[in-house]
mmCIF file of the protein (N, C-alpha, C, O) and its ligand, coordinates in Angstrom:
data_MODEL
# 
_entry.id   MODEL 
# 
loop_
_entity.id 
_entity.type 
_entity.pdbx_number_of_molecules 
1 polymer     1 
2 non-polymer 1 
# 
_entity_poly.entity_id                      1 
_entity_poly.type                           'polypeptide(L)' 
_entity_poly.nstd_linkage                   no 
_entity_poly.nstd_monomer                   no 
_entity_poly.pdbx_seq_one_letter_code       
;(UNK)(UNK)(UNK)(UNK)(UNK)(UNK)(UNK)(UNK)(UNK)(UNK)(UNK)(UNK)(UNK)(UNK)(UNK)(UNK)
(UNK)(UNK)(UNK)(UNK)(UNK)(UNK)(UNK)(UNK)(UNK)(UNK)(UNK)(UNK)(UNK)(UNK)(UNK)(UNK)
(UNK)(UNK)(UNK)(UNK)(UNK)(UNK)(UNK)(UNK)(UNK)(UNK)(UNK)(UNK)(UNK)(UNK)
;
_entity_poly.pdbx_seq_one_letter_code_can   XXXXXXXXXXXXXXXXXXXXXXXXXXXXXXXXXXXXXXXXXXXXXX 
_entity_poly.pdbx_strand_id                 A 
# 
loop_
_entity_poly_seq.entity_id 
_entity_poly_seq.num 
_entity_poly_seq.mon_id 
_entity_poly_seq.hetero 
1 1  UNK n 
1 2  UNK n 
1 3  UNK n 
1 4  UNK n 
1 5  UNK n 
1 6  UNK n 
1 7  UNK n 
1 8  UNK n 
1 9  UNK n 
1 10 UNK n 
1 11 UNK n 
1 12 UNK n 
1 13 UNK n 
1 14 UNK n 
1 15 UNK n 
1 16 UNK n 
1 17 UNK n 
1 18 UNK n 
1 19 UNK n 
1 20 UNK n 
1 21 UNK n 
1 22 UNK n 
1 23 UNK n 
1 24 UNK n 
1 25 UNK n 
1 26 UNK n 
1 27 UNK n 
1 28 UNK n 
1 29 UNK n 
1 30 UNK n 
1 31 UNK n 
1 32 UNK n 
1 33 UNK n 
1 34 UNK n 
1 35 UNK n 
1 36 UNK n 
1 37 UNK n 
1 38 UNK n 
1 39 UNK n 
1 40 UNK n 
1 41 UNK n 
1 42 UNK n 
1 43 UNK n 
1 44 UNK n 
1 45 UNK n 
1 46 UNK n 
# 
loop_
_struct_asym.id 
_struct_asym.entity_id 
A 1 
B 2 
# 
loop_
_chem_comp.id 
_chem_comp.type 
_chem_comp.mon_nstd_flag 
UNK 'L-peptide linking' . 
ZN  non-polymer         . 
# 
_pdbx_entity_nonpoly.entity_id   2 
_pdbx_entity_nonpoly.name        ? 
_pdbx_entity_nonpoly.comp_id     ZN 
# 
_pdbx_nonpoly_scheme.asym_id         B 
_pdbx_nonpoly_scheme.entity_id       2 
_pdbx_nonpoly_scheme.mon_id          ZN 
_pdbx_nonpoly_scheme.ndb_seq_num     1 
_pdbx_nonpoly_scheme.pdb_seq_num     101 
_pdbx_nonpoly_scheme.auth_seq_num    101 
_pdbx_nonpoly_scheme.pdb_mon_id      ZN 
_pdbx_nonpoly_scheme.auth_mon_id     ZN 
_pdbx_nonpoly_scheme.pdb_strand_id   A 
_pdbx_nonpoly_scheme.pdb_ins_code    . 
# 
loop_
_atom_site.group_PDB 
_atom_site.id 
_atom_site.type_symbol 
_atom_site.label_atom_id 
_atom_site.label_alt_id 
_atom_site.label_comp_id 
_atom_site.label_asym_id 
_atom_site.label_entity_id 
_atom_site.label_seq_id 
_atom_site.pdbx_PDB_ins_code 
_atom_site.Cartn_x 
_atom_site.Cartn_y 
_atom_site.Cartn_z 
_atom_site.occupancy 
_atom_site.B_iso_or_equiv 
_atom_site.pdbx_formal_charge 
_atom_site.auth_seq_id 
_atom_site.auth_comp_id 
_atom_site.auth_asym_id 
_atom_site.auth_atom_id 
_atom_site.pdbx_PDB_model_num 
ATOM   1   N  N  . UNK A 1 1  ? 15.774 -0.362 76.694 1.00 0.00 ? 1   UNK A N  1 
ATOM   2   C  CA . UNK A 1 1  ? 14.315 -0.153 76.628 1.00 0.00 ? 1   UNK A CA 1 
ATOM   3   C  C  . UNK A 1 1  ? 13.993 1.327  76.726 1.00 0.00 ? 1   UNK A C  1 
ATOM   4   O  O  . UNK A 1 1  ? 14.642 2.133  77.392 1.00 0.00 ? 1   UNK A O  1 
ATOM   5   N  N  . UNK A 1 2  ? 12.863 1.613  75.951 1.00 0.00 ? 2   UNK A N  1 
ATOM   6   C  CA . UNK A 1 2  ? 12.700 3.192  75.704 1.00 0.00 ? 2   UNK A CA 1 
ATOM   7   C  C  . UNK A 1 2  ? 11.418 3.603  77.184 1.00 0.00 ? 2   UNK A C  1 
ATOM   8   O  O  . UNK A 1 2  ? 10.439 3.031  77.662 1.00 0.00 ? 2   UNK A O  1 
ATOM   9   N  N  . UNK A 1 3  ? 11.997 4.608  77.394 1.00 0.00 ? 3   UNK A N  1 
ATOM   10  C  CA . UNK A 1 3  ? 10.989 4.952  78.539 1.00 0.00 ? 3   UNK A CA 1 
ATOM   11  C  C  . UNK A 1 3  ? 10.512 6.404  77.964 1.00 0.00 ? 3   UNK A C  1 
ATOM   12  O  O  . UNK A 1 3  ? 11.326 7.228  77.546 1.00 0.00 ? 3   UNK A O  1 
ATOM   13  N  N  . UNK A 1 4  ? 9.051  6.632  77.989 1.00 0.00 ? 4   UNK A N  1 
ATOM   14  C  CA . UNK A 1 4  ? 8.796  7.700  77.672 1.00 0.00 ? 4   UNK A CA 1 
ATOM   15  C  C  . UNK A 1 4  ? 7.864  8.796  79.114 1.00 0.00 ? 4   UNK A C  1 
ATOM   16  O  O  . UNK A 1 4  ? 7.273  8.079  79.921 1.00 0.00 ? 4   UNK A O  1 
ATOM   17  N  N  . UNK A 1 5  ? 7.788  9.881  79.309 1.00 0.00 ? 5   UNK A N  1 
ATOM   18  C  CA . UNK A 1 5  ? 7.631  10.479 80.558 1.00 0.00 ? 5   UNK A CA 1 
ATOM   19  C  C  . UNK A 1 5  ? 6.094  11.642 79.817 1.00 0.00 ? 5   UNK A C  1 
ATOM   20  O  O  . UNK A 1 5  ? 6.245  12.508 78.956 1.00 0.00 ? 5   UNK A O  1 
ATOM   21  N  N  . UNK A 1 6  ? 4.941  11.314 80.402 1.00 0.00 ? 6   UNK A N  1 
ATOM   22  C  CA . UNK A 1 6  ? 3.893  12.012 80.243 1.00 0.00 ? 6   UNK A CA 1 
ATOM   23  C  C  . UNK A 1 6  ? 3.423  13.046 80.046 1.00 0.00 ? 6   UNK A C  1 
ATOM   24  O  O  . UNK A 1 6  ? 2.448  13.271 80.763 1.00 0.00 ? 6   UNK A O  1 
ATOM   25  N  N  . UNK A 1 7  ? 3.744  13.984 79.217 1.00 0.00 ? 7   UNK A N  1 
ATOM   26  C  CA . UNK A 1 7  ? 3.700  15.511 79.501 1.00 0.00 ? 7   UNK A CA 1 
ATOM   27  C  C  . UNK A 1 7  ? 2.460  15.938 80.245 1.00 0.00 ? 7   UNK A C  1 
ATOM   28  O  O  . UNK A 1 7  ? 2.620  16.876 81.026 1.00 0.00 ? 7   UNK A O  1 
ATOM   29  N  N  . UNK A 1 8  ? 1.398  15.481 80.156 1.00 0.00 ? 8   UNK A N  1 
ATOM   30  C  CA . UNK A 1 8  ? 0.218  15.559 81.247 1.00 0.00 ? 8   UNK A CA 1 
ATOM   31  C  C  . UNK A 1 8  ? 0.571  15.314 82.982 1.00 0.00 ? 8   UNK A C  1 
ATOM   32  O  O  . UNK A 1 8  ? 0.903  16.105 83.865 1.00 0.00 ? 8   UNK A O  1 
ATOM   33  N  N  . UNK A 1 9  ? 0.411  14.365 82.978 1.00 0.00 ? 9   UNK A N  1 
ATOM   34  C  CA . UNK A 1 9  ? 0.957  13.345 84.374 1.00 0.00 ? 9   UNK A CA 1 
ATOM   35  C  C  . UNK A 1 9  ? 1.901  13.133 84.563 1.00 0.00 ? 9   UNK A C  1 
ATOM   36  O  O  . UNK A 1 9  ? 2.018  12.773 85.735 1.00 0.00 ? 9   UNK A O  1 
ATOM   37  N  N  . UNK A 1 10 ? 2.960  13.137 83.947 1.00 0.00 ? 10  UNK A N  1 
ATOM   38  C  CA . UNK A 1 10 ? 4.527  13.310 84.032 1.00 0.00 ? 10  UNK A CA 1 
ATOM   39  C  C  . UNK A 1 10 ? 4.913  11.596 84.778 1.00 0.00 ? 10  UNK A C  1 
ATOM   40  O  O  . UNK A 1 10 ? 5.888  11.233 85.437 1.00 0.00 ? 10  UNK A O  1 
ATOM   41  N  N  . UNK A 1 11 ? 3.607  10.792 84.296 1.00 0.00 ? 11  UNK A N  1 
ATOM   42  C  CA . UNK A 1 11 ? 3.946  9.185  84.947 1.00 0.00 ? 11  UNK A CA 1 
ATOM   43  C  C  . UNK A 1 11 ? 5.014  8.598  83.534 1.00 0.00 ? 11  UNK A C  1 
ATOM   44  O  O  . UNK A 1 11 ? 4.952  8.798  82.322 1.00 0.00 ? 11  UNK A O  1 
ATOM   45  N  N  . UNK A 1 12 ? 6.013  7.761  84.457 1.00 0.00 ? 12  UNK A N  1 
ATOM   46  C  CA . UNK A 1 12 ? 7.033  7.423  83.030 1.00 0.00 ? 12  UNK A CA 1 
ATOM   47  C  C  . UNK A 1 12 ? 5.790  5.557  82.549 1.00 0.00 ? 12  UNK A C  1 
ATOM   48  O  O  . UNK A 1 12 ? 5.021  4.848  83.198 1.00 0.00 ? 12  UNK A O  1 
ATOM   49  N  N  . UNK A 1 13 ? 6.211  5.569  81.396 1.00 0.00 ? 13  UNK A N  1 
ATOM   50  C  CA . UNK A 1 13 ? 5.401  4.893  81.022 1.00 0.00 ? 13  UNK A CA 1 
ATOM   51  C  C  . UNK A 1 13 ? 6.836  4.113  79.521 1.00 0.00 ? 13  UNK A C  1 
ATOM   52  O  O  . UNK A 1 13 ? 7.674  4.671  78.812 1.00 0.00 ? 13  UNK A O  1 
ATOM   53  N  N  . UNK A 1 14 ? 6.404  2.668  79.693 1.00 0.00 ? 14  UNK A N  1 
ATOM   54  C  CA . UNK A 1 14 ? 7.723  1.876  78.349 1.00 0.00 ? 14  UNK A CA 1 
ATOM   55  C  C  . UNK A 1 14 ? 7.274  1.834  77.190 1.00 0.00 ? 14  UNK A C  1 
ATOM   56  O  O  . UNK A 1 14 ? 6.050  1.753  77.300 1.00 0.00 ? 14  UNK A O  1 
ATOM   57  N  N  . UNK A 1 15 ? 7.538  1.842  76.225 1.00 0.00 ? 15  UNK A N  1 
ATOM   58  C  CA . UNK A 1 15 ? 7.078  1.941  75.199 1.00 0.00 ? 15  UNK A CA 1 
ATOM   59  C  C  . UNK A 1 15 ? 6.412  0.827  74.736 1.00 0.00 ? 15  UNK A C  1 
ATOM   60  O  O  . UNK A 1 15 ? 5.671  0.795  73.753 1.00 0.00 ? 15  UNK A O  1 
ATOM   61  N  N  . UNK A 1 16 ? 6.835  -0.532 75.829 1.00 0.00 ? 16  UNK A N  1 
ATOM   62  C  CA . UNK A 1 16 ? 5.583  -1.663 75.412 1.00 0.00 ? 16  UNK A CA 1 
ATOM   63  C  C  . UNK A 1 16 ? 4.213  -1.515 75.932 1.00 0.00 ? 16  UNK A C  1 
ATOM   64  O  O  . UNK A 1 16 ? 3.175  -2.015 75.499 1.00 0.00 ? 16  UNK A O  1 
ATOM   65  N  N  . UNK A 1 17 ? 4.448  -0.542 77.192 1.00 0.00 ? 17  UNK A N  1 
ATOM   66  C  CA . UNK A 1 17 ? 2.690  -0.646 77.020 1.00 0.00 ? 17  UNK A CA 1 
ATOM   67  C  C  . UNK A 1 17 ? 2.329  0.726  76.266 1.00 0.00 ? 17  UNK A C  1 
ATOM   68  O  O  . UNK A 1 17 ? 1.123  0.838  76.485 1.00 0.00 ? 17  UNK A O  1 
ATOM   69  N  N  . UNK A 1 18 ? 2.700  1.749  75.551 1.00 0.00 ? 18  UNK A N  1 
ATOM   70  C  CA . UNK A 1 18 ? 2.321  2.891  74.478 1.00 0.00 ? 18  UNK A CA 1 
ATOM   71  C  C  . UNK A 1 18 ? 1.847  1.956  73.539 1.00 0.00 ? 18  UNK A C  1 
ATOM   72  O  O  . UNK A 1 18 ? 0.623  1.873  73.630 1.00 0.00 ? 18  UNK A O  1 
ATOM   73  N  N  . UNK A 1 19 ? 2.354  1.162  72.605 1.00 0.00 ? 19  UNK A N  1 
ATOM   74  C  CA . UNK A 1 19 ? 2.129  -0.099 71.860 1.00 0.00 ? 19  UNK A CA 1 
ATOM   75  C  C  . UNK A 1 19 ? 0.945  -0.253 72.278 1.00 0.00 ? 19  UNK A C  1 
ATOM   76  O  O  . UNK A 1 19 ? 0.046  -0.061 71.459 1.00 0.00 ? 19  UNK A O  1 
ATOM   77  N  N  . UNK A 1 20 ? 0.618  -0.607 73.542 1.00 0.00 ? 20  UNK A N  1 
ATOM   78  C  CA . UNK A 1 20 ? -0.437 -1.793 73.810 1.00 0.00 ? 20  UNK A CA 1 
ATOM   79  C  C  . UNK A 1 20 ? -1.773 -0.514 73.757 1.00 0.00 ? 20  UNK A C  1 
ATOM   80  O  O  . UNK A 1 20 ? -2.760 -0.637 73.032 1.00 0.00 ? 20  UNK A O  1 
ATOM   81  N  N  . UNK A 1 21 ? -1.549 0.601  74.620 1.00 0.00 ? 21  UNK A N  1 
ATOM   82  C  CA . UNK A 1 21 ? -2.376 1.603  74.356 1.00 0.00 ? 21  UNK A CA 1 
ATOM   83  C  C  . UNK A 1 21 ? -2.464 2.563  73.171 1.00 0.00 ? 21  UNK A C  1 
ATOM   84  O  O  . UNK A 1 21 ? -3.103 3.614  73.106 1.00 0.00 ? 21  UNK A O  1 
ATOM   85  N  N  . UNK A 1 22 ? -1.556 1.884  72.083 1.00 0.00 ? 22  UNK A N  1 
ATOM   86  C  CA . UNK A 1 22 ? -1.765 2.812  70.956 1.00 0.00 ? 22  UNK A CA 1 
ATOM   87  C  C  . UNK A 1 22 ? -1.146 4.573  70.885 1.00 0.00 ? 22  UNK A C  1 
ATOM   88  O  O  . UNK A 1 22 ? -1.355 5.461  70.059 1.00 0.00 ? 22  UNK A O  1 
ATOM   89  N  N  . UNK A 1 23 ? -0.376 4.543  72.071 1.00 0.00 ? 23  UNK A N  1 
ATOM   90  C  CA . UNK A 1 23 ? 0.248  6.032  72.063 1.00 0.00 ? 23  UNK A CA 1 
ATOM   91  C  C  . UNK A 1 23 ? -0.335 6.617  72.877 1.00 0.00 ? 23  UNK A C  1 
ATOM   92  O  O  . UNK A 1 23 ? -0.101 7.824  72.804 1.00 0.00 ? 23  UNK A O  1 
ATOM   93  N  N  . UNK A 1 24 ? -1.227 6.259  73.900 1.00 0.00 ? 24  UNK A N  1 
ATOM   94  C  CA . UNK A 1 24 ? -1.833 7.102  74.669 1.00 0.00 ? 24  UNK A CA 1 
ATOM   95  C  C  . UNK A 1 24 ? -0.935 6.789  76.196 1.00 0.00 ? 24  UNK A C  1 
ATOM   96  O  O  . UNK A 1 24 ? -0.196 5.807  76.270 1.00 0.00 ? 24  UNK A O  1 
ATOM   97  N  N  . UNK A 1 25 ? -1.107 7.727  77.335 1.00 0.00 ? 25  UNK A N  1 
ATOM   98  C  CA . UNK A 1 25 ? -0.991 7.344  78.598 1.00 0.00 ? 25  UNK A CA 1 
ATOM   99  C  C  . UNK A 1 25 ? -2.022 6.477  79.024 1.00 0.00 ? 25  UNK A C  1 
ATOM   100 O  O  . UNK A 1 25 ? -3.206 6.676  78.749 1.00 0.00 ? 25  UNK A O  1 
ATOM   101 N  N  . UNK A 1 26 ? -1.566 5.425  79.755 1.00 0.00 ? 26  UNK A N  1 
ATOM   102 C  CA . UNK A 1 26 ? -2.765 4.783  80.158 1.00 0.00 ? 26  UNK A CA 1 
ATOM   103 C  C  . UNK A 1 26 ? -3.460 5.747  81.915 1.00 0.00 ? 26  UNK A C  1 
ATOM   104 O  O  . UNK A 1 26 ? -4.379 5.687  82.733 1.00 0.00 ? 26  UNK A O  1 
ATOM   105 N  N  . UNK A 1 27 ? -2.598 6.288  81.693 1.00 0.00 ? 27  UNK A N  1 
ATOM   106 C  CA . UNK A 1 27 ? -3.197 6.839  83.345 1.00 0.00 ? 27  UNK A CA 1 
ATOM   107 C  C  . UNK A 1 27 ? -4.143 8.492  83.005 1.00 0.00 ? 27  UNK A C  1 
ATOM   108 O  O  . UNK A 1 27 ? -5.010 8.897  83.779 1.00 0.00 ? 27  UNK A O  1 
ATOM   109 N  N  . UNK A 1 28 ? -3.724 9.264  81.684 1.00 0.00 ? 28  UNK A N  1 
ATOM   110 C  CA . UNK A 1 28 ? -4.502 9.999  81.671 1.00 0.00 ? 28  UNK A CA 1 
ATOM   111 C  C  . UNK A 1 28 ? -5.204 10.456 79.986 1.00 0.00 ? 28  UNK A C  1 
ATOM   112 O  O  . UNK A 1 28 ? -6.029 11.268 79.566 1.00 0.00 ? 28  UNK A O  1 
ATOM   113 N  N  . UNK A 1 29 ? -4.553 9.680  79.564 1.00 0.00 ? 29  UNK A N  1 
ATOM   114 C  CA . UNK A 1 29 ? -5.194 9.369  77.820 1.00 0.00 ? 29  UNK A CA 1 
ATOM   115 C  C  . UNK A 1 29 ? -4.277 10.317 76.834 1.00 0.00 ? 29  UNK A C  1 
ATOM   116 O  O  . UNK A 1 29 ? -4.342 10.380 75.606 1.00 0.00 ? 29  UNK A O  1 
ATOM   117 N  N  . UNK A 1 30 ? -3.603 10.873 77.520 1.00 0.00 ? 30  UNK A N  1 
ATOM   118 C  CA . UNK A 1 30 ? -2.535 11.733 76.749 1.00 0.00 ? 30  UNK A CA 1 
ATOM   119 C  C  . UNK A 1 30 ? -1.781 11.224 75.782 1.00 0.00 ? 30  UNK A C  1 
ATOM   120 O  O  . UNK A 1 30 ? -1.590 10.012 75.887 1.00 0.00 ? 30  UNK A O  1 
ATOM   121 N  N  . UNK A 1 31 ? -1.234 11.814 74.771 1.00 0.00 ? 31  UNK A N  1 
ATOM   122 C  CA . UNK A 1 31 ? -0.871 11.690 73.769 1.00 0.00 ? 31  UNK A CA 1 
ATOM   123 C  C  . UNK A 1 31 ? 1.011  12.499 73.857 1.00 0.00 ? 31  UNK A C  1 
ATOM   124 O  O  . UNK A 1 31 ? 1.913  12.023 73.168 1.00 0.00 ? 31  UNK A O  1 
ATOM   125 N  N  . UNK A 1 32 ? 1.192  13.439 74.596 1.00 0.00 ? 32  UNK A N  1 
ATOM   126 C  CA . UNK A 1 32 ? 2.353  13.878 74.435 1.00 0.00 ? 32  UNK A CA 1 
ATOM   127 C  C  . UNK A 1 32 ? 2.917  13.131 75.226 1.00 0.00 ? 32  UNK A C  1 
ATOM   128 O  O  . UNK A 1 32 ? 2.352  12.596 76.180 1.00 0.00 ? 32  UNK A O  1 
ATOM   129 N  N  . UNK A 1 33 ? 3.921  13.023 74.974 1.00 0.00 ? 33  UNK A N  1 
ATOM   130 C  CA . UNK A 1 33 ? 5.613  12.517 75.987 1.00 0.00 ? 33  UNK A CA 1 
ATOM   131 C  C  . UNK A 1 33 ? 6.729  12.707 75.423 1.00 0.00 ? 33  UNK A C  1 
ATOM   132 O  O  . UNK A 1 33 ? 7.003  12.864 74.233 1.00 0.00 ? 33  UNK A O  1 
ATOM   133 N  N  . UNK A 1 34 ? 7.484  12.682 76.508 1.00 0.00 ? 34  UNK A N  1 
ATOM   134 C  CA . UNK A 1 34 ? 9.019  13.233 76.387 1.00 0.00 ? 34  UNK A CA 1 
ATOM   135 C  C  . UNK A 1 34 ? 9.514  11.953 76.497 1.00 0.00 ? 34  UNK A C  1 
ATOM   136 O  O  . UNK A 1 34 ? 9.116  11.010 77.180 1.00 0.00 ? 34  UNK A O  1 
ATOM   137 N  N  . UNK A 1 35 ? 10.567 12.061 75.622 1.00 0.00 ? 35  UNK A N  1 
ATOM   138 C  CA . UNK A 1 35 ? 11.542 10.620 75.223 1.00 0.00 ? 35  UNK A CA 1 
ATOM   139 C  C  . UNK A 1 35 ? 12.306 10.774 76.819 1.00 0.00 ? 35  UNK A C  1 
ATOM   140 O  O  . UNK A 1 35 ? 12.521 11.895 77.281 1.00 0.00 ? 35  UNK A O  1 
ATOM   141 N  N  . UNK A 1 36 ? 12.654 9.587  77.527 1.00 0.00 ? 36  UNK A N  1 
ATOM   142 C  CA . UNK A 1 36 ? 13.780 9.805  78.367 1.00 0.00 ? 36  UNK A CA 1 
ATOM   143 C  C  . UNK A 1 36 ? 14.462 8.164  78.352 1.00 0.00 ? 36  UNK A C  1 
ATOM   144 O  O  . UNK A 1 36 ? 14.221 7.214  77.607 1.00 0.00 ? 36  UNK A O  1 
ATOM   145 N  N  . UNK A 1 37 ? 15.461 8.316  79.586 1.00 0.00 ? 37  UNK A N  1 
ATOM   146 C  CA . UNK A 1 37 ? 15.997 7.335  80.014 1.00 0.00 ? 37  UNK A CA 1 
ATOM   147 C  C  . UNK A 1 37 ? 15.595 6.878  81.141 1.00 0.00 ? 37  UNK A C  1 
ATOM   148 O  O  . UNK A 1 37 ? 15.113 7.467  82.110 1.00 0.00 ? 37  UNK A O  1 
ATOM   149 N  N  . UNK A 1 38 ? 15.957 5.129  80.851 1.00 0.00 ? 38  UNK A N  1 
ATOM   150 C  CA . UNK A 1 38 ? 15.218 4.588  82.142 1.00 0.00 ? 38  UNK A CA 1 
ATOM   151 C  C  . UNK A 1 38 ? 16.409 5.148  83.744 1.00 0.00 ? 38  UNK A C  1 
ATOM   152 O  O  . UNK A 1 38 ? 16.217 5.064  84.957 1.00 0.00 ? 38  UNK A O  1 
ATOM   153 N  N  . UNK A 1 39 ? 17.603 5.701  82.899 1.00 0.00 ? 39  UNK A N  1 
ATOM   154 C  CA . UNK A 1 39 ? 18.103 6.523  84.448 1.00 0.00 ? 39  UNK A CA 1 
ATOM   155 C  C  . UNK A 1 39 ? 17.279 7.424  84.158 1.00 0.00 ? 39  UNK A C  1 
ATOM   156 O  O  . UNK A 1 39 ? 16.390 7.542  83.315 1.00 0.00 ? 39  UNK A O  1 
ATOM   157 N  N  . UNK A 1 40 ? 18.035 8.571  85.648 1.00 0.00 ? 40  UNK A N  1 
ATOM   158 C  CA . UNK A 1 40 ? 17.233 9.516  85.784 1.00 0.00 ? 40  UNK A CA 1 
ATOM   159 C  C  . UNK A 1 40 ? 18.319 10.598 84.793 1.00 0.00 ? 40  UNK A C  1 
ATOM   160 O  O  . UNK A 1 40 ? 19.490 10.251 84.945 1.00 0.00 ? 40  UNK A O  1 
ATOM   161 N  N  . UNK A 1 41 ? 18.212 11.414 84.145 1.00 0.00 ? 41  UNK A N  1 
ATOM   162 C  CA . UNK A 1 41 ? 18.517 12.266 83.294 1.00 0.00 ? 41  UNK A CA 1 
ATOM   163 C  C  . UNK A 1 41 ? 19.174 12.970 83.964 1.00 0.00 ? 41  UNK A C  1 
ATOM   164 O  O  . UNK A 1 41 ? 18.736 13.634 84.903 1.00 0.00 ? 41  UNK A O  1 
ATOM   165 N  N  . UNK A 1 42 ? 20.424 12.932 83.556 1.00 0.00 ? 42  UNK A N  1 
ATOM   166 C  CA . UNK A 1 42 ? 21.703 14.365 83.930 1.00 0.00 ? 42  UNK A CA 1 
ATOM   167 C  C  . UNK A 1 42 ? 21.994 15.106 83.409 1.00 0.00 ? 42  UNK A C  1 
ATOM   168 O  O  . UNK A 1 42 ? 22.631 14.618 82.475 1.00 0.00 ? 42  UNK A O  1 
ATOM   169 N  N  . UNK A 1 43 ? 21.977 16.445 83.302 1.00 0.00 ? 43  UNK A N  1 
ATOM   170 C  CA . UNK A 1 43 ? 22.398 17.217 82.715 1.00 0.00 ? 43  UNK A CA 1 
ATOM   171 C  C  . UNK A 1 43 ? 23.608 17.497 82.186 1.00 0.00 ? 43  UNK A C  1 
ATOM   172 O  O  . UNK A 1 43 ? 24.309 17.889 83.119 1.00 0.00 ? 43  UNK A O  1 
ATOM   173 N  N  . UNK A 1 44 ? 24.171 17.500 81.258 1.00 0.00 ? 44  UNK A N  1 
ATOM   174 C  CA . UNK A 1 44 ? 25.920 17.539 81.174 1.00 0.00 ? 44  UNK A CA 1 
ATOM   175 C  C  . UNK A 1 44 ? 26.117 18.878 80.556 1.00 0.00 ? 44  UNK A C  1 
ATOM   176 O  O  . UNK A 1 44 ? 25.412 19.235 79.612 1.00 0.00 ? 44  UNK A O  1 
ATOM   177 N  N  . UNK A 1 45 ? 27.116 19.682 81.090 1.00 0.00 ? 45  UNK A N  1 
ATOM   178 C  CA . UNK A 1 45 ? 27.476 20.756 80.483 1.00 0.00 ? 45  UNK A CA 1 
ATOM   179 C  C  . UNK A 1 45 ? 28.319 20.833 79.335 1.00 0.00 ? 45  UNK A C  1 
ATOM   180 O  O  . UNK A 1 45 ? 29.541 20.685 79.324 1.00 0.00 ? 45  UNK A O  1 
ATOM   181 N  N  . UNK A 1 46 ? 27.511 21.094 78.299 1.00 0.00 ? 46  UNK A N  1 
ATOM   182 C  CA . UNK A 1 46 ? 28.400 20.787 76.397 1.00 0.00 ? 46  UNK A CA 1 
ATOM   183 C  C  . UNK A 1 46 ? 29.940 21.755 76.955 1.00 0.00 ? 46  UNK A C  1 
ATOM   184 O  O  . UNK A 1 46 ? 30.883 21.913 76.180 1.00 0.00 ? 46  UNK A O  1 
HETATM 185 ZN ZN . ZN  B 2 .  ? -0.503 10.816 81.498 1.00 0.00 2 101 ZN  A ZN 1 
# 
């Protein structure tokens, strides 16, 4: 499942409710987000 992270509010939000809100945050109406994982993101050194 795709988790996307708010560039406004930085609240993570699934892509079934983006769907349901049409691409917006539901917590601050925003439109940008950063793709992530439902872990928490590690950095790996290439
Ligand atoms: Zn937001």
């Amino acid at each position: 499942m795709a988790m996307y992270k708010c560039f406004k509010c930085g609240k993570r939000i699934s892509h079934i409710v983006l769907k349901k809100t049409k691409g917006k945050c539901s917590y601050c109406d925003s439109r940008i987000f950063y793709k992530t994982r439902s872990v928490v993101a590690k950095v790996k050194a290439v």
